[in-house]
C-alpha positions in Angstrom: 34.1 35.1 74.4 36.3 35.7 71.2 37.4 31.9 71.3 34.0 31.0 71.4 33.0 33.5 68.6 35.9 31.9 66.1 34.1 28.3 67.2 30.4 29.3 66.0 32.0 31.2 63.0 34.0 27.2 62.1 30.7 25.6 62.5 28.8 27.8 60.2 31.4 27.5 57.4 32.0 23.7 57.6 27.8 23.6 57.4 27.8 26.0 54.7 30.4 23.9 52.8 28.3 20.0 53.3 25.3 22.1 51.9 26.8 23.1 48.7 28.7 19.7 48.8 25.2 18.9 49.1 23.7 20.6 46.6 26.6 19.6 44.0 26.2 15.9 44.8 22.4 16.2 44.0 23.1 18.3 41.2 25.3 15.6 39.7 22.9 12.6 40.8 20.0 14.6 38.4 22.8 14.8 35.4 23.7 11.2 35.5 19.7 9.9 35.6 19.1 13.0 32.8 21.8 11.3 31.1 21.4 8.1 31.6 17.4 8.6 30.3 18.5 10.3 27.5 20.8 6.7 26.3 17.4 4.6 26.8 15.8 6.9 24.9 18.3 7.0 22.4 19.3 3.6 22.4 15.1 2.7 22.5 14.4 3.2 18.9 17.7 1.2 17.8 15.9 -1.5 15.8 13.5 -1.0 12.9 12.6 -2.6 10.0 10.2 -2.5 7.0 8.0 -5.6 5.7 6.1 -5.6 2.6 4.2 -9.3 0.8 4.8 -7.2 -2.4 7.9 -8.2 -4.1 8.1 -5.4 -6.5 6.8 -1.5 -6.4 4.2 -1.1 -9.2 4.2 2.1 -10.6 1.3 4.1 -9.2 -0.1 1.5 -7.3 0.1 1.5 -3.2 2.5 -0.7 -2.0 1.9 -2.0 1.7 4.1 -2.1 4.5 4.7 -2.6 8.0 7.6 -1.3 10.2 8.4 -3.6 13.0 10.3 -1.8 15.2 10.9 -1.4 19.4 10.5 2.6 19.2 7.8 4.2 21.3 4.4 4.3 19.8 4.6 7.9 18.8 7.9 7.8 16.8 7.9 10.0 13.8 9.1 7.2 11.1 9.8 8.6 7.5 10.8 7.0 4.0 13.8 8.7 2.0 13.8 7.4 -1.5 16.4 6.9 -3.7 17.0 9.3 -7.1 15.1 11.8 -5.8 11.5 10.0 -6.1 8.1 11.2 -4.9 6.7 9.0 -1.9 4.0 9.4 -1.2 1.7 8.4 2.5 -1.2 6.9 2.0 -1.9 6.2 5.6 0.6 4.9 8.3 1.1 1.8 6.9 1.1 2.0 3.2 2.9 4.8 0.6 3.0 5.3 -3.1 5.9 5.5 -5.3 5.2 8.3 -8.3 7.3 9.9 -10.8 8.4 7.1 -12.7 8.7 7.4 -16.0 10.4 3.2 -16.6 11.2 0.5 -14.0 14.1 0.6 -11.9 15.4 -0.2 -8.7 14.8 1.8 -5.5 16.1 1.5 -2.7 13.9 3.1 0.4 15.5 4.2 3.9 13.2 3.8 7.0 14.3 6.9 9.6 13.9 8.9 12.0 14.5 12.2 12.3 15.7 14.0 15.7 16.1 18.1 15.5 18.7 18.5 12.6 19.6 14.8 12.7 18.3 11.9 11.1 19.1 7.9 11.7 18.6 5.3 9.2 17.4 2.0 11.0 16.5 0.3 8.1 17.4 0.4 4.0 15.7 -2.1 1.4 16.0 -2.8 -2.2 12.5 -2.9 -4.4 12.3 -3.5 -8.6 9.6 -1.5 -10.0 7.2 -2.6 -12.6 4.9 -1.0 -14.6 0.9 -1.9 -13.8 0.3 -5.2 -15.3 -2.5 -5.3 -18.0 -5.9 -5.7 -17.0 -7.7 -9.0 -18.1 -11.6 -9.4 -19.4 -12.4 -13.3 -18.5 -15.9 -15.1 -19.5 -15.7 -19.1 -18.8 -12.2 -19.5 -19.3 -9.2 -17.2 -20.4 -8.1 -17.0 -23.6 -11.0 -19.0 -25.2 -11.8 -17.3 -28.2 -14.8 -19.5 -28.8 -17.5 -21.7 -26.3 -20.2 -23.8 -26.7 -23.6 -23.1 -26.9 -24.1 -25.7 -23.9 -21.4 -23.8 -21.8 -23.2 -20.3 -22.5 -26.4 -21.7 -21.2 -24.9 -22.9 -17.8 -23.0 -19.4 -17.0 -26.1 -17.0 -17.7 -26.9 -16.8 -14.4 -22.7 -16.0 -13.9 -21.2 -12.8 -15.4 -17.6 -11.3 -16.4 -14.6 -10.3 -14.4 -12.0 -8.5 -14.9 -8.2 -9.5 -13.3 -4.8 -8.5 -13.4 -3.0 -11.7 -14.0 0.8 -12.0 -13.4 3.2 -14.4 -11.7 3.7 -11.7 -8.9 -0.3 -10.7 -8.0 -3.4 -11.2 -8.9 -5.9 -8.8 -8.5 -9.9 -8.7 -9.8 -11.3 -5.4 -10.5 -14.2 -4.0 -9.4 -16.7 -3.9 -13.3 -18.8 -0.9 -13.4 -21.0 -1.5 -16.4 -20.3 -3.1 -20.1 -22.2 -3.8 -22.7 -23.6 -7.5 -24.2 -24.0 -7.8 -28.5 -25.1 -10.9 -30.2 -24.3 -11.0 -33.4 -26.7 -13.0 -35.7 -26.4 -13.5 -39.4 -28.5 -11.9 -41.3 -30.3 -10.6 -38.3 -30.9 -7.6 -36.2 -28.1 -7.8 -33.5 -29.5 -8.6 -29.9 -27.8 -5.9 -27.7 -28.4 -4.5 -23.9 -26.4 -2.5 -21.6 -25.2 -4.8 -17.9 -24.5 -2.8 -14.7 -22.2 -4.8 -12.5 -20.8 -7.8 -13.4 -23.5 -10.2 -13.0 -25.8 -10.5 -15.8 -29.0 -8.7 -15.2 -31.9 -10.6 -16.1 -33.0 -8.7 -19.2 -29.6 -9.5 -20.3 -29.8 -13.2 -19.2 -33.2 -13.0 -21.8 -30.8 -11.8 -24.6 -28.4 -14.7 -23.9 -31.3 -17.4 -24.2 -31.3 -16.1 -27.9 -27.9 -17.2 -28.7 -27.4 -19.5 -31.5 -24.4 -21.7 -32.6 -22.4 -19.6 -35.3 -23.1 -16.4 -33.4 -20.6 -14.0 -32.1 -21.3 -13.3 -28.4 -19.4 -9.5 -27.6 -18.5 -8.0 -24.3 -17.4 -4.3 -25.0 -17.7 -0.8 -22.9 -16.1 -2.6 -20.0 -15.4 -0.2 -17.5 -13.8 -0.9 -14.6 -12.7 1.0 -11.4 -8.7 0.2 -12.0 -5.8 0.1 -9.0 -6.4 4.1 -8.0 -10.0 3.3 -8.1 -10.7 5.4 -11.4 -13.1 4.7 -13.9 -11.6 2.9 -16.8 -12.5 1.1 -20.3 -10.8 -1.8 -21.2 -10.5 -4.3 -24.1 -13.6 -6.3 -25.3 -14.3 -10.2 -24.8 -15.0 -11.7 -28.2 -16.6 -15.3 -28.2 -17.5 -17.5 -31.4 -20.7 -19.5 -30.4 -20.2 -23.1 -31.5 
């Protein structure tokens, strides 16, 4: 009876032993997959990169971009700036540089921040300029005279207004502006043009033109690169 006690009391150790065998071995199987998740998640969001068609930061203007990248769709993706620099989000795909006082270069990180730790997948170097000039254009540009013929084909035309550099070229939206005909002698022919068409009770006034007049385009506003209201330089045309 005792022998057969000490054999029941063996069994139930050895089975007590394979479960916590057992119960390490699965414990250790859960670590390595935890683990081994944790590396493809890690090693997931290794590659990242930022693209921009703009070869140059404009100051105050929003620069476009695009990260290409193989981290998950919800990755948190942030821009560290160089000297300190204001950048600013305009969506998910485009950001503002402010706070510059002259151009410079600026170099932008692309990371990623994890808890107290953050990873640099990407670093590029931008020049800054400052916002080209804006450009008031009837017929041709830089014309500072035009033919009576020519102004008589573009009446049913109008103005624009264009940023004109060797990097971009961007027209401007023209809120209103003003039209003057200056006669010799004569009561000046003037009206007031919303949009940049000619309206037809301008389009009357420009019928009245005569060579040796002086054809004005002044009070040009225009909605400028942060879309605010802004007066620019007049058009001055000798008739001939």
């Amino acid at each position: 009876m005792r022998s057969f006690k000490l054999f029941l009391l063996f069994f139930v150790i050895m089975g007590c032993q394979e479960s916590s065998e057992k119960k390490k071995a699965d414990t250790s199987e859960k670590e390595m997959v935890s683990s081994i998740e944790k590396r493809v998640v890690n090693s997931s969001c290794e590659c990242a990169t930022i693209e921009s068609s703009f070869p140059y930061i404009y100051i105050g203007i929003s620069v476009p971009f695009r990260i290409i990248s193989n981290c998950p769709e919800n990755t948190k993706f942030d821009i560290i700036p160089s000297n300190n620099l204001e950048v600013n989000f305009d969506s998910d795909t485009s950001f503002t540089v402010k706070s510059l006082s002259s151009p410079r270069n600026v170099k932008l990180e692309l990371v990623i921040k994890n808890d107290d730790e953050i990873k640099v997948l990407d670093e590029r170097q931008f020049k800054t300029k400052r916002i080209p000039g804006k450009t008031p254009i009837f017929a041709k540009l830089g014309k500072s005279k035009i033919s009576l013929g020519e102004l008589k084909a573009r009446i049913d035309t109008g103005i624009n207004v264009e940023s004109i550099n060797h990097d971009i070229s961007t027209r401007f939206t023209i809120i209103n502006y003003n039209i003057t005909i200056a006669k010799e002698n004569q009561q000046f022919l003037r009206c007031h043009n919303e949009g940049d068409k000619f309206e037809e009770h301008c389009q009357k006034i420009l019928q009245q033109a005569e060579s040796g007049d002086i054809l004005i385009f002044d009070d040009i506003f225009i909605r400028n690169f942060t879309q605010d209201k802004e007066k620019i330089h007049p058009i001055v045309l000798t008739i001939k």
